[in-house]
C-alpha positions, -999 to +999 in steps of 0.1 A: +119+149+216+112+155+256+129+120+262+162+123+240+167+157+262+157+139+298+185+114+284+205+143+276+204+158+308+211+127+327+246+121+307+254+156+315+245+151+352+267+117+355+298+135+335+296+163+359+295+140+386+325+118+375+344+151+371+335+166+406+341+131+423+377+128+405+384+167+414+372+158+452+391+129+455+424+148+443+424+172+469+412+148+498+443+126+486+472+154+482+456+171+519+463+133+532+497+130+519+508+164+533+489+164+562+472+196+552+437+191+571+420+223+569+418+218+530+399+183+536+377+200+564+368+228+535+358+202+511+339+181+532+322+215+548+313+228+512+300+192+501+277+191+534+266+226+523+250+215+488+218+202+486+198+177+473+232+154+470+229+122+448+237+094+470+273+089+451+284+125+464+263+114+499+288+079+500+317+098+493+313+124+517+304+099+544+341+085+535+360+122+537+339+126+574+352+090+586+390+101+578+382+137+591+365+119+624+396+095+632+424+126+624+401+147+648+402+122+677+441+115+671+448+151+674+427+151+705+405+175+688+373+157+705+347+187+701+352+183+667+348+148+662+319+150+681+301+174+660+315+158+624+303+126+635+270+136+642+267+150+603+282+119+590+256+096+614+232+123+595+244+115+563+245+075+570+209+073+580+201+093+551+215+065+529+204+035+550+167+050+543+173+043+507+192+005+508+224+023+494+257+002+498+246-013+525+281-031+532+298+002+533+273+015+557+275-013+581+316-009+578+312+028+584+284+020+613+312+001+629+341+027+627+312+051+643+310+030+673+347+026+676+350+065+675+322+069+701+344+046+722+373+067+720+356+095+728+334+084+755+356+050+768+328+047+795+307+031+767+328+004+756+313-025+777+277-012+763+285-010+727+322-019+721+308-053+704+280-041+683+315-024+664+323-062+655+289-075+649+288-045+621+321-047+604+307-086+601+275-078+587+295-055+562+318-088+553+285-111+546+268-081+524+297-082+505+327-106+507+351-085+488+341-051+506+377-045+519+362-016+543+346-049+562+377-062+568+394-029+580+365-023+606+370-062+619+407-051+622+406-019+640+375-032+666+401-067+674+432-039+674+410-014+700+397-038+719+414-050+752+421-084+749+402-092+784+369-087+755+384-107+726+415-079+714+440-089+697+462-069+676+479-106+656+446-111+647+434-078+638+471-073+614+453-105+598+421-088+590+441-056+578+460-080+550+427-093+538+414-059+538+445-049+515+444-080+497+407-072+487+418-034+478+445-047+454+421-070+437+405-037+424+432-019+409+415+006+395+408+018+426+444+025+440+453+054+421+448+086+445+431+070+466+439+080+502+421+049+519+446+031+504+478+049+520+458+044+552+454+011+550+490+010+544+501+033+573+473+011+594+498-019+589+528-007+596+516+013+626+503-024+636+534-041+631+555-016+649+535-016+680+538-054+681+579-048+675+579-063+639+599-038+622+608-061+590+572-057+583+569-025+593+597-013+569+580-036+540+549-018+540+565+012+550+588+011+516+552+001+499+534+031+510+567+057+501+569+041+469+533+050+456+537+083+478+572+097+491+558+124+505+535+107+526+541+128+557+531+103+582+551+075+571+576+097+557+585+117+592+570+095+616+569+059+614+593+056+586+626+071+610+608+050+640+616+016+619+649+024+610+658+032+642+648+005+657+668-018+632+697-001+633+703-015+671 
């Protein structure tokens, strides 16, 4: 009798979770599409405030702080990047004490470094390269780990090309990145990585002045969300701009 209710409790615990995780990732996705960051920094401040987390909820908050992080240092908002990354480090370690996801980790160990180095540029010559030496230990853990990919991408894209940079070869790793998400379909559906990853791409091909590309992914992205502030108001107009001389 004591076991059929343990059971009983566990299948109410993972149908709460599933719920809260689908309700979490709702709001995280419409707050990306419209730009409206103080609702993600409320959900990722009232997840951080419950304890005893499963790792699941501990993963996906990890992912909400990485987004937070890189909108905080593009808004120039670098006290609070500073003190969000130190709770997601928090959170990572926490993880990497129990062998959970490792290939995520090491993707999001990489996008940490990167952050510190836009943040701090003085450290880049001490641990720009340990970003790539994670993103690659992410891609060996786990082949089809698109996150992997992304990192390779952004540490080639941030890097000056006097250290290995190069933004041709970075727009390479973000298409296998998004080649790996699509293989997954299930996991498109709200899911606000993928917009980024979109909006990544067409960021990457307008700074290297390939606006047919850049209007191809830009079309993508508005046609799964044409609301998409970003794309819709910023680089969207850019590209047709530039086309139209």
């Amino acid at each position: 009798m004591e076991r059929k209710k343990n059971i009983l409790i566990l299948i109410i615990i993972i149908l709460f979770s599933v719920r809260a995780t689908a309700q979490n990732n709702k709001i995280i996705y419409n707050a990306y599409v419209n730009n409206e960051m103080l609702k993600w920094k409320k959900l990722i401040d009232g997840i951080e405030q419950i304890n005893q987390k499963p790792n699941t909820l501990k993963l996906e908050l990890l992912n909400y702080q990485y987004g937070y992080i890189g909108w905080c240092i593009a808004e120039n908002r670098d006290s609070e990047a500073r003190n969000y990354l130190s709770l997601a480090k928090n959170n990572l370690e926490a993880l990497e004490d129990q062998n959970y996801k490792l290939a995520d980790l090491y993707a999001y160990k990489s996008a940490f470094i990167g952050y510190e180095v836009a943040l701090s540029p003085y450290k880049a010559p001490f641990i720009g390269m340990r970003s790539i030496g994670y993103a690659e230990t992410s891609i060996e853990l786990d082949k089809n780990n698109y996150l992997g990919y992304l990192q390779l991408g952004n540490a080639r894209y941030y890097m000056p090309s006097a250290l290995g940079g190069s933004k041709t070869e970075a727009i390479n790793h973000y298409k296998k990145a998004l080649q790996k998400m699509e293989n997954n379909p299930g996991n498109l559906d709200k899911n606000w990585n993928y917009l980024n990853l979109l909006a990544t791409l067409v960021n990457a091909y307008i700074e290297t002045e390939n606006f047919s590309n850049a209007e191809y992914y830009s079309n993508k992205a508005l046609n799964i969300a044409p609301d998409f502030d970003w794309v819709k108001n910023e680089l969207h107009p850019k590209i047709l701009k530039e086309l139209e001389k």
